[in-house]
Structures are given as C-alpha cells and as structure tokens.
C-alpha positions as CSV (number, residue, x, y, z in Angstrom):
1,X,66.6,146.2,119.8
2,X,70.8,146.5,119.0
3,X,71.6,144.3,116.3
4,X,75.0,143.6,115.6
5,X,76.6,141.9,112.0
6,X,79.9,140.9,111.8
7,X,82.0,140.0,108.2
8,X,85.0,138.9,107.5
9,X,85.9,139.9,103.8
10,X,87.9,137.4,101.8
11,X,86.5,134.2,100.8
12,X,83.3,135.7,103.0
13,X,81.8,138.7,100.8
14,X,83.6,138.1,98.6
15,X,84.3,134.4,97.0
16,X,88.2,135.2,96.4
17,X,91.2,136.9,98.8
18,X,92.2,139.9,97.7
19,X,95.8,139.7,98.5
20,X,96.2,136.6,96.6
21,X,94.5,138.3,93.7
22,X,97.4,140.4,94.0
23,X,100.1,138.2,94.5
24,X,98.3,136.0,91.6
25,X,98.9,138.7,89.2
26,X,102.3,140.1,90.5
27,X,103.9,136.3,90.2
28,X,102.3,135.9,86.6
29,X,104.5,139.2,85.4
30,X,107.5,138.0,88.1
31,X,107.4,134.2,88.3
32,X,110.9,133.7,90.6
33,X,109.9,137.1,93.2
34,X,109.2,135.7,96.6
35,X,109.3,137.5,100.1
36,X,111.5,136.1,102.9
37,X,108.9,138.2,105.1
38,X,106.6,135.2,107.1
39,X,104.6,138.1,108.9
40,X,101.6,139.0,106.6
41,X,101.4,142.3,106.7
42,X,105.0,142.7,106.2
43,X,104.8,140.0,103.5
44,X,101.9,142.6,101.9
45,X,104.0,145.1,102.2
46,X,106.7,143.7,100.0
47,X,104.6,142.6,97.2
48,X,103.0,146.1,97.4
49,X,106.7,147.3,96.7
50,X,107.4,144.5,94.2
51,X,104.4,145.5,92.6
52,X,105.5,148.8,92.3
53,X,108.6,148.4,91.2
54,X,107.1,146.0,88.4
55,X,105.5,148.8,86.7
56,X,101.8,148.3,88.4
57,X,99.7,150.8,88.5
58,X,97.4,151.7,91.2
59,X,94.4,150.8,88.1
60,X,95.6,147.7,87.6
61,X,95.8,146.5,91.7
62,X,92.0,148.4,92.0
63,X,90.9,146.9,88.7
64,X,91.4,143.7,90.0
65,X,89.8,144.0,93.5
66,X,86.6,145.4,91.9
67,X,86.4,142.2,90.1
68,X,86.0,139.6,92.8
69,X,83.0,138.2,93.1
70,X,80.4,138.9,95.5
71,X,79.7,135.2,97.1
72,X,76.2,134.4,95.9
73,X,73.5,136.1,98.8
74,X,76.0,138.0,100.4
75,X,75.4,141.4,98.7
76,X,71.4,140.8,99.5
77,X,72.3,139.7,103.3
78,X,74.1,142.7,104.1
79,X,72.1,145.4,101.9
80,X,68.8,143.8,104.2
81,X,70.8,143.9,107.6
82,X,71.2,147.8,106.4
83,X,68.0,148.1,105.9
84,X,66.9,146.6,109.0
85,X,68.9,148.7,111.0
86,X,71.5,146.6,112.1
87,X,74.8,147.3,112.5
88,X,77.1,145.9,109.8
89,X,81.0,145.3,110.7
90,X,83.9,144.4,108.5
91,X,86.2,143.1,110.4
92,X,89.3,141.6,108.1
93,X,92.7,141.1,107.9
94,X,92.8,142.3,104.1
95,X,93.5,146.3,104.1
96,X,91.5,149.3,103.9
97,X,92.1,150.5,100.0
98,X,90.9,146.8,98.8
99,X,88.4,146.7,101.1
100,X,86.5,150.1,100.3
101,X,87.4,150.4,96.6
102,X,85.3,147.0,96.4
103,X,83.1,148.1,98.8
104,X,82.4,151.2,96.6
105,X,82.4,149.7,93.1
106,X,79.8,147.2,94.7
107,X,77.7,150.1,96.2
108,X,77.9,148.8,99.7
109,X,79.3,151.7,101.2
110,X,76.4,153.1,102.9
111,X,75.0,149.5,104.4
112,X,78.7,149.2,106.3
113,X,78.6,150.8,109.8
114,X,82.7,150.6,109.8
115,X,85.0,148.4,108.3
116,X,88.2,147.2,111.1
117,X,91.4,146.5,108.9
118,X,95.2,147.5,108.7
119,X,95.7,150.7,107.5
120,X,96.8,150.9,103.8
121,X,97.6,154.3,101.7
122,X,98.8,155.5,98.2
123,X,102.0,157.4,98.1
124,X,103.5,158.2,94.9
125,X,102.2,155.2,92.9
126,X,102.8,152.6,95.1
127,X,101.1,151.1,98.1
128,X,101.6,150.9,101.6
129,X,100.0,148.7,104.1
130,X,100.3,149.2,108.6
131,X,99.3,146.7,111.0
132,X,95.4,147.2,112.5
133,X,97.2,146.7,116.1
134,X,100.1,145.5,117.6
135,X,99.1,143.0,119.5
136,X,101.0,140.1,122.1
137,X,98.2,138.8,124.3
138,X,96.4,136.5,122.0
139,X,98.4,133.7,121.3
140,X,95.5,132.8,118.8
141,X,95.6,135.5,116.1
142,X,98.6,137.2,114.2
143,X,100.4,140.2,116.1
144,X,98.8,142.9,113.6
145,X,94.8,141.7,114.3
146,X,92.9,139.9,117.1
147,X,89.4,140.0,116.0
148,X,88.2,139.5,119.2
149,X,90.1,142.8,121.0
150,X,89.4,144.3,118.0
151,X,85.9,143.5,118.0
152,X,85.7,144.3,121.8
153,X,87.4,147.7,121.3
154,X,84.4,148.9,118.7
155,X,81.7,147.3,121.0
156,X,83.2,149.3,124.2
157,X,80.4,148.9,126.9
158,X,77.2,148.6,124.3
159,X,75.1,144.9,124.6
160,X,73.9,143.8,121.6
161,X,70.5,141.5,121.6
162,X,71.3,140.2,118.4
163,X,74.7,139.2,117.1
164,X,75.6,137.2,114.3
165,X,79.2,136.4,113.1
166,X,79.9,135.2,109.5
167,X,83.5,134.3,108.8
168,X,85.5,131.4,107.1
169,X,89.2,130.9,108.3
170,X,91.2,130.7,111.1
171,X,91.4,133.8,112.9
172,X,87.8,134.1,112.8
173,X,87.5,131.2,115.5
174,X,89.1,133.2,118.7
175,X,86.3,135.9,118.3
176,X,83.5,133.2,117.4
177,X,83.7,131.3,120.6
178,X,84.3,134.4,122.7
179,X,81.0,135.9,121.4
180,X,77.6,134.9,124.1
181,X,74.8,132.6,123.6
182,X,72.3,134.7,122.1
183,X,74.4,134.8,118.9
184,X,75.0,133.0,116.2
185,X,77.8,131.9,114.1
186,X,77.9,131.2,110.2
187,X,81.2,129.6,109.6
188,X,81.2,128.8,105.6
189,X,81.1,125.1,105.1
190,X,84.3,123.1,104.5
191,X,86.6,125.6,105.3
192,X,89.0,126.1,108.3
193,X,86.5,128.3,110.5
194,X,84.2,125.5,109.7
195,X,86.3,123.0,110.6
196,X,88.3,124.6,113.6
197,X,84.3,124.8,115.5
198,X,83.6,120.8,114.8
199,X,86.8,120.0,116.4
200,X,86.3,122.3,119.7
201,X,82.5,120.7,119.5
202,X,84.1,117.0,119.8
203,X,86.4,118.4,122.3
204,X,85.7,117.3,126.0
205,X,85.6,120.9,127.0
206,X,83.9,122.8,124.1
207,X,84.8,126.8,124.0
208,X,81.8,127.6,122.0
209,X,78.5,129.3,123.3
210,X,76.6,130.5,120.3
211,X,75.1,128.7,118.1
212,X,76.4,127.4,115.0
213,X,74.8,127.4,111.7
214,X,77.6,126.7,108.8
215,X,76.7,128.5,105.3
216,X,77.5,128.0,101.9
217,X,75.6,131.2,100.4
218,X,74.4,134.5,101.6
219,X,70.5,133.3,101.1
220,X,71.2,130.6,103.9
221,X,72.3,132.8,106.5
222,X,69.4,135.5,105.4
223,X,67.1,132.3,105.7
224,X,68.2,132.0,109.6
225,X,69.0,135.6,110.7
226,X,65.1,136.3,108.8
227,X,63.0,133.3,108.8
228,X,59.9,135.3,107.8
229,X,61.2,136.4,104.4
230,X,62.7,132.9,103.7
231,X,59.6,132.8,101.0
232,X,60.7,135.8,99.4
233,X,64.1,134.6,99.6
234,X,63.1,130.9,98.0
C-alpha cells in the first residue's frame, strides 16, 4: 500500500521557527532594524541582508538552526514512517538551507522523501531566499506557497491509501481540508491549525473530510498512525 506523511517544519519538527530564531538573534545585535517588507519572503530576504551586513556569518545563522529542538516524538515518528516505507514530505514555508542543515545535523536526511520550500542559497557570505511559487489562485495562503498546489503538484496523478498531515499554523488549513477521508490530520493542540479546524467543525457547512486527531508530541501521533506499537511506544 502507498503511504503518504506530510510535515510542516516550524513549531512542527521542530518546537521553534527558524526565521524567528534568526530575526531573534539579528534584533539582539540591532535592536531599532526593522523591514518595511510585509511579504515574508521578501521580509526574509531583508533580514538575510541585515544580517549580513551585521557581520553574521553563515556559522553563526547554521549554528543556530541546528540548535532547535526536535519536538519531543517527532524524530521517532518520522525515522519509523522511513522505516515503514512511507513517503515522508516537508512541506514549509521556512527555506531550504535551514531546513536541510537541521535536517542533516539531526540525521534525518535519508527518512525525508523531498522537502517543498522557497529556494534559499549562499553567495558571498550572505544569504538569499526565492519564493517556492508565485502563486494568485488561493486566496487562502501567501503568494510564494500554497500547500495545497504544492502538495498537488508532487502527488501528480499517484493515490495514496494512507495519508496523514501534521502541521500547526495557518496555511496548513487550506491543504488539511482539501485532503480525502481516508486521511488523517494532526493539527498540534492550541495553536492556529488547531484552532482554524474547531471553528470550520462548528461551522454550518464544515470543509473538512479527514479525520482529526490534534497532537501535542510526536509519540501521540505514532500512537494513532501505529496502534500496534503503542506498547513499545508507552
């Protein structure tokens, strides 16, 4: 059977945001900088430059995305769905340096079938972020990433008889209720994913078809998605 796993990244895997780890650090050595930029990836792109012009160095931005934390189960969830032969998706709005420098330091690499994000390079010291898309048909999710074209894009024509989706914030909502009924969603507790699915659940005309299992650690999901090992797991 095709099995399919789809992650968001920040505050998902991992229990912080990686671009606020870096715009943490940059307004700690420039208190006053701010970006009139209200795009995000354009706003990214400015504190990359700040950054640079601040003296980082491309240690000190890696250095601190190898730090963040793995949320607690997450780095067993996914290294099982490997395992098991699923197919494992990133699919984030962060950028593709953070995402497989932690990736790598973490020694996740090989359980990831593909990770979907903007496009970010080194040149000369300093980095430099591009848009995943450029997108103006979902009036849901920011011009640079829909999850769910992006997510339909890598599927193509294949079916999938499991799918689970395990995200947190907004722009994880459009893809959740456009995925079917066989699979299921893991929004993390309390957050706005979380919240965004109880509100479209009260609604009168709910968009959801999957089912919905919120999560507050890695071990919870790995306790639905594998109810067998949920002993081993314990």
């Amino acid at each position: 059977m095709a099995s399919l796993a789809v992650f968001d990244f920040d505050r998902t895997v991992v229990h912080e945001d990686s671009d606020a780890t870096i715009i943490e650090r940059l307004r700690r050595k420039q208190p006053e900088w701010e970006s009139d930029n209200q795009d995000w990836t354009p706003y990214m792109s400015d504190v990359f430059e700040h950054a640079y012009s601040a003296g980082f160095h491309p240690s000190d931005i890696l250095d601190s995305i190898a730090s963040m934390r793995p949320n607690p189960g997450m780095v067993e969830l996914i290294t099982t769905l490997a395992k098991k032969g699923w197919k494992v998706i990133l699919l984030t709005d962060a950028n593709s340096v953070f995402v497989n420098h932690w990736l790598k330091t973490h020694d996740l690499e090989n359980a990831i079938t593909t990770v979907i994000t903007n496009r970010a390079f080194w040149q000369n010291g300093r980095l430099y972020i591009e848009p995943c898309m450029r997108q103006n048909v979902c009036p849901k999710c920011p011009s640079n990433l829909c999850k769910s074209l992006a997510l339909e894009k890598w599927c193509g024509q294949k079916k999938y008889d499991n799918i689970i989706y395990c995200g947190d914030g907004r722009n994880d909502f459009c893809p959740a209720v456009n995925l079917p009924e066989n699979a299921v969603i893991f929004p993390r507790k309390g957050y706005t994913m979380d919240n965004l699915i109880k509100k479209d659940a009260a609604s009168p005309n709910p968009q959801m078809k999957a089912k919905v299992v919120p999560w507050v650690d890695g071990f919870r999901i790995l306790q639905e998605v594998f109810p067998e090992n949920s002993k081993l797991i314990c």
